[in-house]
Structure formats: C-alpha cells, structure tokens
N, C-alpha and C positions, 0 to 999 in steps of 0.2 A: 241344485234341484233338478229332477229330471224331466224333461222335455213331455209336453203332453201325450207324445204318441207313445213313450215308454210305459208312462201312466195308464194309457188305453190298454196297450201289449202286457201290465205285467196284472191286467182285471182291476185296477184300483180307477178307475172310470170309466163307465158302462162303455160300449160299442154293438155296432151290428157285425160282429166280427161275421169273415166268413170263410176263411183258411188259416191252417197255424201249423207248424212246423218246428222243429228243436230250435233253429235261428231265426224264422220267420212269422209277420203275422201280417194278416189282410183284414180290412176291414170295409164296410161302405164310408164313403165322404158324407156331413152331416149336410152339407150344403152343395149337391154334384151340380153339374155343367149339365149333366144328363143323369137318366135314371139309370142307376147301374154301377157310376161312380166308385171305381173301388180304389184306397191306397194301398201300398204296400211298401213294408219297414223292414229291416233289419231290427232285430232287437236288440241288438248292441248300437246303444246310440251311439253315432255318430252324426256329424251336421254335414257335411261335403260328399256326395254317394262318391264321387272321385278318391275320397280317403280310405276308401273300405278298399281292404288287399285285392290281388288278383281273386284270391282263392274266394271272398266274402263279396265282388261285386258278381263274380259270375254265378254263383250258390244267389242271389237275390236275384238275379237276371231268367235265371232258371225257374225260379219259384215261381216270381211274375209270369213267365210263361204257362204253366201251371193252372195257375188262377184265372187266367185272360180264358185258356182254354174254356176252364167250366163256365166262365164269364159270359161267352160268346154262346155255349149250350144256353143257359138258364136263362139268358137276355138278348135272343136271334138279333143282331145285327148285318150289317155288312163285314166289319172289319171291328177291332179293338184296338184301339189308338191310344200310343204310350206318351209320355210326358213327364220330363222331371224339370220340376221349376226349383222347390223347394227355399223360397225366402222367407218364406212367413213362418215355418215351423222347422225349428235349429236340430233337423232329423232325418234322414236321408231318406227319401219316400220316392215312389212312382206310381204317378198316376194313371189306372187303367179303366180305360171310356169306352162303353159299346160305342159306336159312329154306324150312324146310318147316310151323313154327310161328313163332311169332313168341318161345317160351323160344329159339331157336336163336340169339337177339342177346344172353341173359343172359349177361354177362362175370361176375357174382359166384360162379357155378356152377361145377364143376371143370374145368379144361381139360382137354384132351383131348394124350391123347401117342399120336402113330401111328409105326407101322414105317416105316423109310426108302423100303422099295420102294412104301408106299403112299402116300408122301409124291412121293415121285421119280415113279410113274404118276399120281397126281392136277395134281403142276406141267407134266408134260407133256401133259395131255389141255388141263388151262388154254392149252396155250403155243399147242399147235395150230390150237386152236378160234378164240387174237386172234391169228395170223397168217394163218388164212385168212380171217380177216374182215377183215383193215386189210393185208391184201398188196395 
C-alpha cells in the first residue's frame, strides 16, 4: 500500500499543496511546529531520503530550495530552517520552517492546529510566491 504522502502527491487525499513538479510535491504540514510548515517529497516513494540516487537527492535538495525561497517571500522570516527527521511517515520528506528563532525548528513542543482559511491563504501565498519565481 502506498504511504500516505504518495496518497497526498498522487490527489487521492486532499492537501494544501503548494508546489509541484514532474518529481516533486510540496505541501503545508496539517499539524506545523510553526505557521508556514511546509514538507517536501519525492514522489517516488522511497522511506530513507539517503536512498534516493545522487541524481534524485540533489533534484529534491534543489526543489526544497525553490520552495523555501517562495516560503521566505510569502511568510517574512528570518531564516528557513530545514530538517529531515522522517520516522513517523515511511517517505523521504524535508521539513521546511520559517524560523524567526531558532525554538521555531523544536518538533518536541506542541503543534500547532490552525483554521483552514488560514491554512488555505498561507498554501496560497506559498503557491504564488514559487510560481512567480520558477514561471
């Protein structure tokens, strides 16, 4: 069966997507650390991001950058702080956090649950910000 970020990535359950690519898809976290929260997959599952070839971790490494970019436009931080933990979902992901501190990368802390309109205007200000930067 395929891992739920595949599921997310192939549209067969909802997300706030907010960048997508021939290999790639970004999405908000339902539950961020901070508001802004975005993952980012390979759509080829894989569970170990260390597994993916040279050629498929740097092509994601890339993308991430990409995304963090418009991330940082559409959600003014200081900085956007990466992270790849990946235990809980058997799917190579990296997690990209505005940080106005650097507690804003503490994942032990409680998540955060926001209202959908502010989820649904925060994936859109994401979405706009990497299409006018990679249109």
């Amino acid at each position: 069966m395929a891992s739920i970020f595949s599921r997310i990535a192939s549209g067969e359950i909802p997300s706030y997507k907010v960048a997508e690519d021939a290999d790639h898809f970004a999405f908000l976290d339902i539950n961020p650390v901070a508001p802004g929260h975005v993952l980012v997959i390979p759509k080829r599952e894989v569970d170990y991001i260390f597994d993916l070839s040279d050629d498929e971790y740097v092509a994601l490494q890339r993308f991430a950058k990409h995304v963090a970019e418009a991330l940082k436009e559409a959600m003014p931080c200081v900085k956007v702080g990466t992270m790849v933990l990946g235990l809980e979902v058997p799917h190579a992901h990296i997690h990209l956090v505005p940080m106005q501190t650097e507690q804003d990368l503490n994942f032990f802390r409680g998540k955060l649950t926001l209202p959908e309109e502010q989820m649904t205007d925060i994936a859109a200000r994401i979405a706009t910000a990497f299409a006018s930067r990679n249109a």
